[in-house]
C-alpha positions as CSV (number, residue, x, y, z in Angstrom):
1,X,-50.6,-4.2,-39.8
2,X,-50.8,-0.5,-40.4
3,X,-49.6,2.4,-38.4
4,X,-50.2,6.0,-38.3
5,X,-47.8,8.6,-39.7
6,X,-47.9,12.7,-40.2
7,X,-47.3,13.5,-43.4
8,X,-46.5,17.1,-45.5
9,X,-47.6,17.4,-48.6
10,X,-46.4,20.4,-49.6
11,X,-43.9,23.5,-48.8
12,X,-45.4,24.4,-45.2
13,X,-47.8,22.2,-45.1
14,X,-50.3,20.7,-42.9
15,X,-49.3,17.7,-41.0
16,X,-51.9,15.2,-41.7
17,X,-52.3,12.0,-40.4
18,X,-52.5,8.8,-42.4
19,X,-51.8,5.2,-42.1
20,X,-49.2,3.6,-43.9
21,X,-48.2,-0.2,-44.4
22,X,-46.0,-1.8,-41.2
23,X,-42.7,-3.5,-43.5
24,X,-41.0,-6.5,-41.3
25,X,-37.5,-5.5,-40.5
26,X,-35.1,-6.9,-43.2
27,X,-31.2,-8.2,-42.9
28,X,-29.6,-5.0,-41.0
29,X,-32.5,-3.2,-39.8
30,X,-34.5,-2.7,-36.8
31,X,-38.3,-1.9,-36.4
32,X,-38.7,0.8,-33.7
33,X,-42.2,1.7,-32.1
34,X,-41.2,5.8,-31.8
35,X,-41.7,7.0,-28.1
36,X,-40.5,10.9,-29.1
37,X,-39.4,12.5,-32.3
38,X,-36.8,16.0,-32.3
39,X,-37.8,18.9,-33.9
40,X,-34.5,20.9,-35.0
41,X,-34.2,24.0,-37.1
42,X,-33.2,21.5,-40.4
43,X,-36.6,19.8,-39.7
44,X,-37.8,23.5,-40.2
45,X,-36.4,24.4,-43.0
46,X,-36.7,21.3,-44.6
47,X,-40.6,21.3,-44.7
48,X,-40.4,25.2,-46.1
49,X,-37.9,23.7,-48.7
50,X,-35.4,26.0,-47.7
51,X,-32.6,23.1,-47.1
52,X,-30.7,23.2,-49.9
53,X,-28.2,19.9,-48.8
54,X,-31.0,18.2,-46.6
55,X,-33.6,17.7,-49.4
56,X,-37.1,15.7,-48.7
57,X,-39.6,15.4,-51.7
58,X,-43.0,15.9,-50.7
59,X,-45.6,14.5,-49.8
60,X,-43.4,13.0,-47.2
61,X,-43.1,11.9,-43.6
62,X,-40.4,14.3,-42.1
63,X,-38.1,14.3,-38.5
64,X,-34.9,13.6,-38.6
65,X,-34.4,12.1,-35.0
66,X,-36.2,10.0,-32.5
67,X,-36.1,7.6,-29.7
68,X,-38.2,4.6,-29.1
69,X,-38.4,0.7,-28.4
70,X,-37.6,-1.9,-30.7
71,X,-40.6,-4.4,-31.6
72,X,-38.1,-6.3,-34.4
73,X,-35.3,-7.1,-35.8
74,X,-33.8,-8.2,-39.1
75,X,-31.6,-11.3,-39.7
76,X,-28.5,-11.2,-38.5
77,X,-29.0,-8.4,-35.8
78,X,-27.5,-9.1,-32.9
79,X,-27.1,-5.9,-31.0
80,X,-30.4,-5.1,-30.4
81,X,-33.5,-6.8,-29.4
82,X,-37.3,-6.7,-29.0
83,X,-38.1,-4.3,-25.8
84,X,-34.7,-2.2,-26.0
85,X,-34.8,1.5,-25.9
86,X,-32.7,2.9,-28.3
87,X,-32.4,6.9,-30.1
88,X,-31.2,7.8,-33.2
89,X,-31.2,10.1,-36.6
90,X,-32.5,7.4,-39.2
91,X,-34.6,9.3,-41.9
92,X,-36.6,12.4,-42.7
93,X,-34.0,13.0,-46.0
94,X,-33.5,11.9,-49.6
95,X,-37.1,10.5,-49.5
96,X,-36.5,8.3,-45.9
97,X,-40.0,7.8,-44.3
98,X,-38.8,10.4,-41.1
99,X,-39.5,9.8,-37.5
100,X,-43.0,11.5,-37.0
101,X,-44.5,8.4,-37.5
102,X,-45.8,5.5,-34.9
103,X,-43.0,3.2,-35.9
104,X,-39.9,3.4,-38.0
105,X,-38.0,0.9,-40.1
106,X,-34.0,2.1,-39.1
107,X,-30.5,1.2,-40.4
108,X,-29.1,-0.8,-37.2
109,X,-26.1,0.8,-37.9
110,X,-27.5,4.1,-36.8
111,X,-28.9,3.2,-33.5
112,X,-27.6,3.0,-30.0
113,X,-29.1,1.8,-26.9
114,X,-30.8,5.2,-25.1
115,X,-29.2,5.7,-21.5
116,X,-31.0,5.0,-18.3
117,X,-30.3,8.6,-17.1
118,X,-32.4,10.0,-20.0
119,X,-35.9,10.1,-20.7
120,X,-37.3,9.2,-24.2
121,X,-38.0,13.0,-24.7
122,X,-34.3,13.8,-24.0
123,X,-33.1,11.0,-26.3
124,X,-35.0,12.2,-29.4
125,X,-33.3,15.7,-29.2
126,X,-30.0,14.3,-29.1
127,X,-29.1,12.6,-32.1
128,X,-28.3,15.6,-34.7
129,X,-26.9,18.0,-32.0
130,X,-24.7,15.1,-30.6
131,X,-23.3,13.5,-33.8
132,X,-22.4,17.3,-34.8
133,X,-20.8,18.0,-31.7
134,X,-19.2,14.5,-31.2
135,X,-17.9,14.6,-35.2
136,X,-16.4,18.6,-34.9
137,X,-14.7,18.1,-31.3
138,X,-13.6,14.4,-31.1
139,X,-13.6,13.3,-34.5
140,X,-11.8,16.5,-36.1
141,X,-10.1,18.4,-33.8
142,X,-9.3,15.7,-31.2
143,X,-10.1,17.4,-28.1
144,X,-7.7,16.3,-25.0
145,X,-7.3,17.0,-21.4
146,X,-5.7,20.5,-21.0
147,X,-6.7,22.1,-24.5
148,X,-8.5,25.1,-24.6
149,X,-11.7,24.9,-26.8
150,X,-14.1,28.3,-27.4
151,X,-17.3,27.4,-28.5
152,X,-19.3,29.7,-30.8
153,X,-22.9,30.5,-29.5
154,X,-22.3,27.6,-26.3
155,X,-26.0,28.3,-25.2
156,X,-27.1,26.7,-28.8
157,X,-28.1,23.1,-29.7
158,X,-24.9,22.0,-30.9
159,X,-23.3,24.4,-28.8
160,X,-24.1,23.4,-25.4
161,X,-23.4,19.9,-26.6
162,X,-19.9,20.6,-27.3
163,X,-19.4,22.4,-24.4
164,X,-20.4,19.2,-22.3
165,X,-18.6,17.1,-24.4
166,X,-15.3,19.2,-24.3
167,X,-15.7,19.3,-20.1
168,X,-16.0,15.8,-20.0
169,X,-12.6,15.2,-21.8
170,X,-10.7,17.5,-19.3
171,X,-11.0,20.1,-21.7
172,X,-10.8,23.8,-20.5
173,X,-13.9,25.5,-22.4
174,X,-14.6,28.7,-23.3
175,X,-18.0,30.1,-24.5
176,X,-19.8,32.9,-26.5
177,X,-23.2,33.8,-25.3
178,X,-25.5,36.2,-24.5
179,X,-25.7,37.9,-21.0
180,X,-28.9,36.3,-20.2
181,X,-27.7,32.5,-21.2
182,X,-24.4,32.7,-19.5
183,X,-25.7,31.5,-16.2
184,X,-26.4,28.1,-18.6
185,X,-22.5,27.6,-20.4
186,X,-21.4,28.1,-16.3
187,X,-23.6,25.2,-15.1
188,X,-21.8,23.2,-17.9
189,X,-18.4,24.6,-16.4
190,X,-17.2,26.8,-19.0
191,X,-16.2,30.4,-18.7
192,X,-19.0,32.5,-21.0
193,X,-18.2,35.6,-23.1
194,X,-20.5,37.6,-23.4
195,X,-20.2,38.6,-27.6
196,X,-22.4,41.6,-26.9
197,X,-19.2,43.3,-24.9
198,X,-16.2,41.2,-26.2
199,X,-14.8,41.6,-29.5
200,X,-12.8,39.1,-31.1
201,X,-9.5,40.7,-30.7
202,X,-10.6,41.6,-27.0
203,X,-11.1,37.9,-25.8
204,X,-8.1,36.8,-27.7
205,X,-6.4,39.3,-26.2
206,X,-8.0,38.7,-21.9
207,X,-8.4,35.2,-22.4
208,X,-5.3,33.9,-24.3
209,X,-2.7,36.9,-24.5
210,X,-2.8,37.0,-28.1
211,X,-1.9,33.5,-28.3
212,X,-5.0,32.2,-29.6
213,X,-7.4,28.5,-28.8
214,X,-6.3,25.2,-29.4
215,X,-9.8,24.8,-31.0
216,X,-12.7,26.9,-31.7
217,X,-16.1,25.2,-32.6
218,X,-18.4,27.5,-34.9
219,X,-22.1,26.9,-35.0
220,X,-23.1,30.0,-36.5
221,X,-21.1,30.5,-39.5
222,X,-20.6,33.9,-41.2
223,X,-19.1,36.7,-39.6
224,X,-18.6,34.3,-36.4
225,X,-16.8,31.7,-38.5
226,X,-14.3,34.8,-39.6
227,X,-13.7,35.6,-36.3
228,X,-12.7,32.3,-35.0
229,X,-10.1,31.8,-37.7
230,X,-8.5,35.2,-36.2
231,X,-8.3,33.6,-32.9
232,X,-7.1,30.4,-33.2
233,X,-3.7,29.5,-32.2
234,X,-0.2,30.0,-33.7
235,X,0.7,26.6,-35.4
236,X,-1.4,24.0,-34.1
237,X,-5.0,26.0,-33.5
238,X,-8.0,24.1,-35.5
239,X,-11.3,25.6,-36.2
240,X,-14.0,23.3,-36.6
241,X,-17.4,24.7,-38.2
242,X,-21.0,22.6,-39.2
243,X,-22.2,26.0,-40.8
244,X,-19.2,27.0,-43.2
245,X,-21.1,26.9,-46.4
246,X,-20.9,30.4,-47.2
247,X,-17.2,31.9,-48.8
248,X,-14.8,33.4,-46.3
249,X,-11.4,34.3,-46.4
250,X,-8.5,31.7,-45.1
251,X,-5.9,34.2,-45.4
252,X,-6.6,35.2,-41.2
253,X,-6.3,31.2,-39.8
254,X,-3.3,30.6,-42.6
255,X,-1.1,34.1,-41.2
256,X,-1.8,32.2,-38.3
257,X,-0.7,28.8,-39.2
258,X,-4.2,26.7,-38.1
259,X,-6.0,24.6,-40.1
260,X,-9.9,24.5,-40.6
261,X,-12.2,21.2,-41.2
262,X,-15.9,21.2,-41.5
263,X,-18.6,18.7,-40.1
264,X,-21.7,17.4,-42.9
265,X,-23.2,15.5,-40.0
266,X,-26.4,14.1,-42.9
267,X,-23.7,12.5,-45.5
268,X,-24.2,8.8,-44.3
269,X,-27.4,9.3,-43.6
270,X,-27.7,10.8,-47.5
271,X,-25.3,8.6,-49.1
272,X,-24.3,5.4,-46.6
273,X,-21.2,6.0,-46.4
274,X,-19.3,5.7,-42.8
275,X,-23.4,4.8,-41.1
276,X,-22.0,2.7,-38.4
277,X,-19.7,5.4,-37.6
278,X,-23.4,7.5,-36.5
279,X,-24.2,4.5,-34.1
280,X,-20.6,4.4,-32.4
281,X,-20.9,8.1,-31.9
282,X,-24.3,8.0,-30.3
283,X,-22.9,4.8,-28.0
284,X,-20.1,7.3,-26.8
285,X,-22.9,9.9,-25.7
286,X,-24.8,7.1,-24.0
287,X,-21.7,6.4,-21.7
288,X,-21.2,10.2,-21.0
289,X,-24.8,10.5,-20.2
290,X,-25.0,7.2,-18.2
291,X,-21.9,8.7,-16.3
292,X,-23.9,12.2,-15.7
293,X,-21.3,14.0,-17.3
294,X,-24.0,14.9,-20.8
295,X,-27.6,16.0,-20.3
296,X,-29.3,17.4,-23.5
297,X,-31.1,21.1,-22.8
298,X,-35.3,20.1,-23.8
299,X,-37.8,22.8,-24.4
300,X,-40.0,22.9,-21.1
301,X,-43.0,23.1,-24.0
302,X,-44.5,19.8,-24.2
303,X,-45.5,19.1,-27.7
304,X,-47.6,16.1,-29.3
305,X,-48.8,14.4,-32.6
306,X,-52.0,16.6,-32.0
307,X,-50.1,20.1,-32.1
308,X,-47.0,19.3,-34.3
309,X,-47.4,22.3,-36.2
310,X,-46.3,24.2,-33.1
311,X,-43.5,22.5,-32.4
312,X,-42.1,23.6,-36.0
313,X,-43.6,27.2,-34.9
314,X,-41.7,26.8,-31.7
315,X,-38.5,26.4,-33.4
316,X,-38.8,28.9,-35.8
317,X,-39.4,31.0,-33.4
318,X,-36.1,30.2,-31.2
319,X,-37.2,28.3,-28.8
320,X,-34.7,27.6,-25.3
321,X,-33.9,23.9,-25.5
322,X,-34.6,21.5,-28.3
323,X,-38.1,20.5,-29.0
324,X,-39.5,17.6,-29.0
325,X,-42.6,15.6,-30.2
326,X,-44.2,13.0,-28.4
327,X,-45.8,10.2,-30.7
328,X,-49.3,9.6,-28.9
């Protein structure tokens, strides 16, 4: 049996369509006929070769996430099945066959059955965002009822994420964003600040009388990652960031007493280490969704195998919501 896949053969490549070998699932992995397949910025910048820790050698098939239904499963698998719908970030890196393909041979470990509340396109542009989020908020900073979190850019694809996430743990939350995307951070039940107006020093000041957040979540890093060390709070603040790769000064969050982690949401994926953990995390968003208290923002644009390249335009271009890819 052969399916069809979309492959890259170069830096900005075409995406053409080819048709590679079926493999039978093997002990630990699941074959999954792909319903949808998430475009984020990494996808982006991965085919222009511009992702320095998220490399794919080309010719390749890239897409990082996906949701679909599973047609097989390996020995030994017991929770999954044939005709479950599950979602998940299971290749597009380190040479991984990725997930713009008809059907995908995954790590078991890395799925989780999709929630009934979702559609397939809302599935696939959840895994990335949501493991980010989940790993940052939960896994790092242990959010809790009654802590004040400030999200950097909460309008964003991890942002909004973490904004829904903090909510839902009884969180209070606290969002940059612009004027026009506030209306979006409100829906979600967060107070926005608008960074066009509001200094650093001036929300610090309205929002916490100089004492600072219990956690701040950057997504932009840079000159926003500087500011949120100046703004955590005295002692026990934590600033969590997936974009801190650049070199910044600690002096600001150590005068303060707070401590810093960062998230590397690809390293299992990249190197196997901590995989189930990807598939627990993506169980916990499953509940929240099934409970109504997570619902991923999706690109109004519908995009399919026949017009992939603007999907990746899409993105580029900033698109509102994430963007997904329907495999037809």
């Amino acid at each position: 049996m052969k399916h069809r896949v979309w492959m890259v053969q170069q830096e900005d490549g075409d995406f053409i369509e080819t048709e590679i070998t079926t493999p039978e699932p093997q002990a630990g992995q699941v074959l999954v006929k792909i319903s949808a397949s998430g475009v984020a910025v990494l996808d982006t910048k991965i085919r222009s070769g511009k992702a320095g820790h998220a490399k794919q050698p080309l010719p390749s098939v890239l897409g990082l996430d996906m949701a679909g239904t599973v047609v097989a499963v390996g020995p030994g698998i017991t929770k999954f099945k044939p005709a479950d719908e599950v979602y998940g970030m299971v290749g597009g890196v380190g040479g991984q066959q990725g997930t713009l393909a008809e059907y995908i041979l995954a790590d078991a470990d890395l799925l989780a059955h999709k929630s009934k509340n979702l559609t397939m396109r809302e599935a696939a542009s959840l895994p990335l965002n949501a493991i980010t989020a989940w790993e940052g908020l939960v896994d790092r900073a242990n959010v809790s009822a009654g802590k004040s979190v400030l999200v950097q850019a909460g309008a964003g694809g991890v942002g909004h994420l973490v904004v829904q996430i903090a909510k839902a743990y009884g969180a209070n939350v606290f969002a940059t964003v612009s004027k026009e995307k506030s209306h979006l951070v409100e829906s979600y039940g967060a107070t926005p600040i608008d960074y066009n107006e509001k200094t650093a020093a001036q929300y610090l000041e309205e929002l916490t009388a100089g004492e600072g957040f219990d956690i701040i979540y950057d997504t932009l890093g840079g000159k926003t990652l500087d500011d949120s060390f100046t703004v955590a709070k005295f002692y026990t603040g934590h600033v969590v960031s997936c974009l801190g790769w650049g070199t910044h000064a600690l002096a600001p969050l150590s005068f303060r007493g707070a401590t810093y982690s960062g998230v590397f949401t690809l390293m299992p994926l990249q190197t196997g280490r901590g995989r189930a953990h990807h598939g627990e995390i993506l169980s916990h968003i499953t509940e929240l969704a099934d409970k109504g208290l997570l619902r991923p923002l999706v690109s109004e644009q519908v995009f399919t195998t026949s017009n992939i390249a603007e999907a990746y335009a899409s993105v580029a271009a900033g698109s509102k919501g994430k963007v997904v890819v329907e495999i037809q």
